[in-house]
N, CA, C and O atoms as CSV, one atom per row, in Angstrom:
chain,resi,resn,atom,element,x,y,z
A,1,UNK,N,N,115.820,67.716,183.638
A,1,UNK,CA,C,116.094,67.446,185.030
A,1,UNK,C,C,114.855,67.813,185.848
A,1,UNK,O,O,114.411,68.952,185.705
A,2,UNK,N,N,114.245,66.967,186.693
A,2,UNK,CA,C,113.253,67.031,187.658
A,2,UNK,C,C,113.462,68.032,188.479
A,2,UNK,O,O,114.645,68.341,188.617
A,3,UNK,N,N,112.502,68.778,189.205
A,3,UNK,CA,C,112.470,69.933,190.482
A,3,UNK,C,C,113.053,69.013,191.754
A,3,UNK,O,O,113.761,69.448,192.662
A,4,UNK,N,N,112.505,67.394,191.572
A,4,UNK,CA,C,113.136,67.035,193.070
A,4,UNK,C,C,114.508,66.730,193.220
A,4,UNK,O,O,115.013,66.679,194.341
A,5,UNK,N,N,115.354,66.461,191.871
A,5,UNK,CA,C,116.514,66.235,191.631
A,5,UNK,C,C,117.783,67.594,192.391
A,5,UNK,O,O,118.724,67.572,193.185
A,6,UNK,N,N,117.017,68.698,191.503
A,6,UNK,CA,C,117.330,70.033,191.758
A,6,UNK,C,C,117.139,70.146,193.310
A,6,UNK,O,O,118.095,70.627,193.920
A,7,UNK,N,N,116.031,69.768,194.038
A,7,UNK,CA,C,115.825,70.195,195.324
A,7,UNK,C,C,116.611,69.495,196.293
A,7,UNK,O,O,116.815,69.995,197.399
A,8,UNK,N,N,117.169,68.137,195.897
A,8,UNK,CA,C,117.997,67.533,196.655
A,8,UNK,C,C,119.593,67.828,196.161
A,8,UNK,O,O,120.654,67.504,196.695
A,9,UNK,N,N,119.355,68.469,195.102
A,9,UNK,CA,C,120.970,68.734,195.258
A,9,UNK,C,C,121.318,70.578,195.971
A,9,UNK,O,O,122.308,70.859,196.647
A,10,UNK,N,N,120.771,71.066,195.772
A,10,UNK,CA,C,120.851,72.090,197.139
A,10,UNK,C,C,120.601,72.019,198.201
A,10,UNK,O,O,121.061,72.704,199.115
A,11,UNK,N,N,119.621,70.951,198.273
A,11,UNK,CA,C,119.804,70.386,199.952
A,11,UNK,C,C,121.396,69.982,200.246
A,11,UNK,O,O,122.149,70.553,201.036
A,12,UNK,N,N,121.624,69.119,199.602
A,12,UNK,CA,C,122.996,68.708,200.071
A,12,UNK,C,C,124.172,69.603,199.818
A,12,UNK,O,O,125.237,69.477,200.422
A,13,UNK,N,N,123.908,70.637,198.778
A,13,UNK,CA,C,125.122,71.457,198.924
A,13,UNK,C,C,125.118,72.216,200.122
A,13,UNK,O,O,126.168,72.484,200.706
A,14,UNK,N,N,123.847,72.629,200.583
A,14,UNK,CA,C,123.636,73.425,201.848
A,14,UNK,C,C,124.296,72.385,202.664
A,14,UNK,O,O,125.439,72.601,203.066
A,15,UNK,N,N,124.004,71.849,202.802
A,15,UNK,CA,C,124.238,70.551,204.333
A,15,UNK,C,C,125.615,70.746,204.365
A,15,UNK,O,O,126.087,71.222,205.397
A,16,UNK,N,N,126.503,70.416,203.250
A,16,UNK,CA,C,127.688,70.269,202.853
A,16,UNK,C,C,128.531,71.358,203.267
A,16,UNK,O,O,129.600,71.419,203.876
A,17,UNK,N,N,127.762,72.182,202.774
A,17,UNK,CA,C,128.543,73.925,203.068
A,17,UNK,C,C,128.421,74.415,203.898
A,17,UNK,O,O,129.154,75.394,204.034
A,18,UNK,N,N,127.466,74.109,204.992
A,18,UNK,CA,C,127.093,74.659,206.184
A,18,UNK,C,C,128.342,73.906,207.222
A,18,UNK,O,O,129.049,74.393,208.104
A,19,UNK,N,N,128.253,72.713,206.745
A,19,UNK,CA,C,128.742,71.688,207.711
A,19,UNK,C,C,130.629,71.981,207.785
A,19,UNK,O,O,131.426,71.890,208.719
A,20,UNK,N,N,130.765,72.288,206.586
A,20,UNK,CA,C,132.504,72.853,206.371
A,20,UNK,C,C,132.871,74.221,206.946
A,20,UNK,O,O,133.970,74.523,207.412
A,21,UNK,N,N,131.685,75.084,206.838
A,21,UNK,CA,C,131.357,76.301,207.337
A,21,UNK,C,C,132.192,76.184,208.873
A,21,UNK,O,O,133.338,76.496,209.194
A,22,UNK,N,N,131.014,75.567,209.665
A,22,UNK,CA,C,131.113,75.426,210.858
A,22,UNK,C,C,132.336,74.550,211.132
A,22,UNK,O,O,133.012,74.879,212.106
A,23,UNK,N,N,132.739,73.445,210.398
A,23,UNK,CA,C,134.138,73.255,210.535
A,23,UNK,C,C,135.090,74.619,210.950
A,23,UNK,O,O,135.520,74.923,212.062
A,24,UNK,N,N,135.239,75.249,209.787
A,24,UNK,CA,C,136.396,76.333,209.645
A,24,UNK,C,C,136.189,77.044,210.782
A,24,UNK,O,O,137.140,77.056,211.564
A,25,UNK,N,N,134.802,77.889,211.223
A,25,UNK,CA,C,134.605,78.356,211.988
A,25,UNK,C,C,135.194,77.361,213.460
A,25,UNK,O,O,136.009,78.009,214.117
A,26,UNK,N,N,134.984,76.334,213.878
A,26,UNK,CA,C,135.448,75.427,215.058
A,26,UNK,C,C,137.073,75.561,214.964
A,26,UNK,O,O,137.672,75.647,216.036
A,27,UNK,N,N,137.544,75.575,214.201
A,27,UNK,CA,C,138.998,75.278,213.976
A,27,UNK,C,C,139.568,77.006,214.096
A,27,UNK,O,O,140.535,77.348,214.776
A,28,UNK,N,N,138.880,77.756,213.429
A,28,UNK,CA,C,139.384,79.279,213.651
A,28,UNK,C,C,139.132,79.475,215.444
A,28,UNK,O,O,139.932,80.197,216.040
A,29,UNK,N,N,138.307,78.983,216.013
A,29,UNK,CA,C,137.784,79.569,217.327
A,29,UNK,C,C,138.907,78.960,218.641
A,29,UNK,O,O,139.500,79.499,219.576
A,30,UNK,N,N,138.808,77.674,218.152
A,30,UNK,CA,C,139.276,76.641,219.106
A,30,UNK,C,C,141.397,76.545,218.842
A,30,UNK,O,O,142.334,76.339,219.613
A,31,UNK,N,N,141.287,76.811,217.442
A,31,UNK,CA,C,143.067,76.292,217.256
A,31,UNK,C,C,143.491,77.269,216.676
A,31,UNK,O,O,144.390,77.107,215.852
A,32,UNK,N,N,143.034,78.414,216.903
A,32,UNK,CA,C,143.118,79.811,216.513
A,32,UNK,C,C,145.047,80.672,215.757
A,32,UNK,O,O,145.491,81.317,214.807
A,33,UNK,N,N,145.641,79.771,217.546
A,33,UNK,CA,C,147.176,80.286,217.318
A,33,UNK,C,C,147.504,78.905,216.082
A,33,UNK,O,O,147.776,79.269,214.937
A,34,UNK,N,N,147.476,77.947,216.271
A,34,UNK,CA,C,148.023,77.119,215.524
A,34,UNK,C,C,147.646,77.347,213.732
A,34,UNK,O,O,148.499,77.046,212.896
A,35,UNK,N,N,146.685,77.740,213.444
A,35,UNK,CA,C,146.286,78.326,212.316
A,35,UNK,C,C,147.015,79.009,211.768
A,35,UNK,O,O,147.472,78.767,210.651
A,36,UNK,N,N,147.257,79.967,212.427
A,36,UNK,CA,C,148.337,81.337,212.385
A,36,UNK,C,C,149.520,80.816,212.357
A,36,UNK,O,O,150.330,81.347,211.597
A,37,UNK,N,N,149.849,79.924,212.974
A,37,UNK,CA,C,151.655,79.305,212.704
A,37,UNK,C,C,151.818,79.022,211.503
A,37,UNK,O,O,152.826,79.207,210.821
A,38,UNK,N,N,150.584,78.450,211.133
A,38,UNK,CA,C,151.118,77.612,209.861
A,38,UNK,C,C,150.602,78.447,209.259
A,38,UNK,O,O,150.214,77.636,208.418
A,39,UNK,N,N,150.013,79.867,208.697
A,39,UNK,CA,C,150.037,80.733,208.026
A,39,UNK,C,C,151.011,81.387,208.154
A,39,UNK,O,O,151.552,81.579,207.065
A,40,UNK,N,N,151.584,81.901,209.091
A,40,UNK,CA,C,152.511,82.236,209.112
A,40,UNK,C,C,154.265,82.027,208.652
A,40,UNK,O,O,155.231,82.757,208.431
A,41,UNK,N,N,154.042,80.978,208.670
A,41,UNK,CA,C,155.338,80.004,207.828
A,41,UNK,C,C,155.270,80.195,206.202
A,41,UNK,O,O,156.290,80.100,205.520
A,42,UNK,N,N,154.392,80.385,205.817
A,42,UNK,CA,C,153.823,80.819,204.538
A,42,UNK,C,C,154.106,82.486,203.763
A,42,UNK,O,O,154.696,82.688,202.702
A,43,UNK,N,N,153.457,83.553,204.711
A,43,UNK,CA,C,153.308,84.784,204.719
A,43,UNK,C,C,153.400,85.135,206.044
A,43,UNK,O,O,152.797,84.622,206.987
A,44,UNK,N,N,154.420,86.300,206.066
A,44,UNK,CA,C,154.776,87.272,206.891
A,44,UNK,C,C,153.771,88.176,206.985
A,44,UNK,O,O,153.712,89.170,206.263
A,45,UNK,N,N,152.961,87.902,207.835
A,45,UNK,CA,C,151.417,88.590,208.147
A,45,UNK,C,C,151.382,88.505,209.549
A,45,UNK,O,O,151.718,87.514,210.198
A,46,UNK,N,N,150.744,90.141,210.241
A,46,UNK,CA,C,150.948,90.438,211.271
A,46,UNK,C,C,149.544,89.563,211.829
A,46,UNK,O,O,148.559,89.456,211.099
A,47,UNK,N,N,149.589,88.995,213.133
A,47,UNK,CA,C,148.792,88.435,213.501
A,47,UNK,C,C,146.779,89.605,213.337
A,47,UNK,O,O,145.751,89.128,212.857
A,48,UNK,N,N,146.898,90.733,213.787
A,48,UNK,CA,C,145.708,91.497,213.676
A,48,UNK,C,C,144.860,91.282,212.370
A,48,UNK,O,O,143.644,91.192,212.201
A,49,UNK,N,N,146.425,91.206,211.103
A,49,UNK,CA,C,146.045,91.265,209.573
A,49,UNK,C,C,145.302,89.953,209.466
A,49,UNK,O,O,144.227,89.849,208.874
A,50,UNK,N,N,146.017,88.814,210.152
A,50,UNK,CA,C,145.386,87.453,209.876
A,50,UNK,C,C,144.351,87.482,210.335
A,50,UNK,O,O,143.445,87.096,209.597
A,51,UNK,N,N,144.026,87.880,211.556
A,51,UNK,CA,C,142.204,87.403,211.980
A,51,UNK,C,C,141.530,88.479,211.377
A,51,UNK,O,O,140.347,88.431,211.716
A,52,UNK,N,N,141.847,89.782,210.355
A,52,UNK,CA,C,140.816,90.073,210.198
A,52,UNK,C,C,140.280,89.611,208.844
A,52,UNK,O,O,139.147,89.783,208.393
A,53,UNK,N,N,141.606,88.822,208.137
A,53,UNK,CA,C,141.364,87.941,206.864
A,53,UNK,C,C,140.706,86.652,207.076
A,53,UNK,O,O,140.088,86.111,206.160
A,54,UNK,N,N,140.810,86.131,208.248
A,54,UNK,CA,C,140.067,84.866,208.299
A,54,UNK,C,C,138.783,85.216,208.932
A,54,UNK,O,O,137.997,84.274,209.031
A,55,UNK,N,N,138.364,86.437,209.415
A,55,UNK,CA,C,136.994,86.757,209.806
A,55,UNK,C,C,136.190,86.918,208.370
A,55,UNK,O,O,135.135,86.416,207.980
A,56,UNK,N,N,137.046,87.749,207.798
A,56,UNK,CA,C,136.219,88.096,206.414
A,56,UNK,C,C,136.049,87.060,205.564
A,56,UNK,O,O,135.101,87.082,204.778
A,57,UNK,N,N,136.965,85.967,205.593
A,57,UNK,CA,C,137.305,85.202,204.594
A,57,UNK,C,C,135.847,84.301,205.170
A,57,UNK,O,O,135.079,83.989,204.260
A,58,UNK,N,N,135.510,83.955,206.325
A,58,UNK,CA,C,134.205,82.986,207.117
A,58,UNK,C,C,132.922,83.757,207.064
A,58,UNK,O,O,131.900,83.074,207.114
A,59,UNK,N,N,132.751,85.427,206.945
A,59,UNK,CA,C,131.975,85.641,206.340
A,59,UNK,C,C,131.287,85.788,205.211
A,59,UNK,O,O,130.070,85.815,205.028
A,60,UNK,N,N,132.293,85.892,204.379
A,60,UNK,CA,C,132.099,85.980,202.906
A,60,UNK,C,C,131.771,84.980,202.448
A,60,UNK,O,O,130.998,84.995,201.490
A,61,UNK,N,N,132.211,83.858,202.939
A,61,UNK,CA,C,131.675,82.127,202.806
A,61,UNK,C,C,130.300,81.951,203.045
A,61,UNK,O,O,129.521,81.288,202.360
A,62,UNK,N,N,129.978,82.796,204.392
A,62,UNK,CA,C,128.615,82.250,204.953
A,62,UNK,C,C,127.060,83.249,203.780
A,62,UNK,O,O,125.970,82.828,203.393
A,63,UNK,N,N,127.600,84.317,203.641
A,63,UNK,CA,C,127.356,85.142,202.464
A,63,UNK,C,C,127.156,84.162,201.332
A,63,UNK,O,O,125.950,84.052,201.111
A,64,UNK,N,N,127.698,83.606,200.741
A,64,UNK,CA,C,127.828,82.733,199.753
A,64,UNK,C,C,127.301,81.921,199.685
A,64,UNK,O,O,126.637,81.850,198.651
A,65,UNK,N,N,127.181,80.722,200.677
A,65,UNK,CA,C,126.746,79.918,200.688
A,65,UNK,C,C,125.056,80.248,200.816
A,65,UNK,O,O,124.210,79.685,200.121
A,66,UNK,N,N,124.704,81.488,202.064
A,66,UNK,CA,C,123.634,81.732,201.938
A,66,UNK,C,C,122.598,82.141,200.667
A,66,UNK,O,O,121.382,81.971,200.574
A,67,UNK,N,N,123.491,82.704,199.793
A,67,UNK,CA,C,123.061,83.209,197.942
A,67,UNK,C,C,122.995,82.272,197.279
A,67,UNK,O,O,122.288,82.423,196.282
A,68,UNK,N,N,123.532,81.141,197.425
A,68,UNK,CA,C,123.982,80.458,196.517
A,68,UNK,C,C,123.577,78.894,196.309
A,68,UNK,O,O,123.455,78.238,195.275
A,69,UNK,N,N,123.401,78.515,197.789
A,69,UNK,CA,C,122.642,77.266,198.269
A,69,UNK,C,C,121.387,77.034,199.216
A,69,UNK,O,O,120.606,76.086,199.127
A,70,UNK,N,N,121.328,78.177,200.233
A,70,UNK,CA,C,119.993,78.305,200.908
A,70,UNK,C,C,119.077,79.170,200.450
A,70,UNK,O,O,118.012,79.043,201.054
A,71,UNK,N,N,119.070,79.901,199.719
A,71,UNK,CA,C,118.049,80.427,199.314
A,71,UNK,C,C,117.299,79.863,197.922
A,71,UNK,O,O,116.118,79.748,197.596
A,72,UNK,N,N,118.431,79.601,197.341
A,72,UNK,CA,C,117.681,78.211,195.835
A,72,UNK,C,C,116.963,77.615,196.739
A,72,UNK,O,O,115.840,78.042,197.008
A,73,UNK,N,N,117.442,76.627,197.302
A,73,UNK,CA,C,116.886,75.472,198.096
A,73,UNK,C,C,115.643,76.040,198.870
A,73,UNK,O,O,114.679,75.283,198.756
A,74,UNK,N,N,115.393,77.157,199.623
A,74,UNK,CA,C,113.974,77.555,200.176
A,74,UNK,C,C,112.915,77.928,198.943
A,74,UNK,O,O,111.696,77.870,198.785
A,75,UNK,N,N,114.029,78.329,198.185
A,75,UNK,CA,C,112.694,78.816,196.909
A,75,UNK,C,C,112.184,77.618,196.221
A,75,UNK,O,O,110.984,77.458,195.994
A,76,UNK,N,N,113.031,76.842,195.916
A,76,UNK,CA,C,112.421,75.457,195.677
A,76,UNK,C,C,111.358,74.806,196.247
A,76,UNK,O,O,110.500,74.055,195.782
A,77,UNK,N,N,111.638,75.354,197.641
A,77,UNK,CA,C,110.662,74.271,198.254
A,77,UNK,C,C,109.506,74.934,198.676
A,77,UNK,O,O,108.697,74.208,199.253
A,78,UNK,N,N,109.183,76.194,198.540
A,78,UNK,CA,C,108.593,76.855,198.142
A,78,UNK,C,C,107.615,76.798,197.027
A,78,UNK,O,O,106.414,76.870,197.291
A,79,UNK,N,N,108.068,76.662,195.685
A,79,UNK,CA,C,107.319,76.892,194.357
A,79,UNK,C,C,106.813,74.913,194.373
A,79,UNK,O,O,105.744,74.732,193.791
A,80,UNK,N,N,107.350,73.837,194.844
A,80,UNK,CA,C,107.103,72.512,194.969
A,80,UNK,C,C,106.857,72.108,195.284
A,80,UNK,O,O,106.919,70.929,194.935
């Protein structure tokens, strides 16, 4: 497999993951209670418990994605 093959496919996982990222994040910010309803219908979770699971849950993502797809992808383009 080629370096540019490799370099365009962490490009696009970044793009990809960033872009869902900021989805979740828009949808946690903006439809915040409605989120929670329908978690709530699910699990009996006190509203405090839920945002501090969906805070962690959007950081731990952005964590991830940052290890996992932007930093390959800079080192790539880097050494190429």
């Amino acid at each position: 497999m080629e370096i540019d093959s490799i370099r365009a496919f962490f490009m696009w996982c970044t793009i990809l993951n960033i872009a869902f990222l900021s989805l979740s994040s828009l949808i946690c910010v903006c439809a915040g209670d409605w989120v929670y309803r329908i978690h709530s219908k699910w699990f009996s979770i006190p509203r405090e418990v839920f945002n501090v699971a969906m805070y962690s849950f959007l950081g731990l993502y952005k964590v991830l994605v940052f290890v996992f797809n932007l930093i390959p992808y800079v080192a790539l383009l880097i050494i190429g």
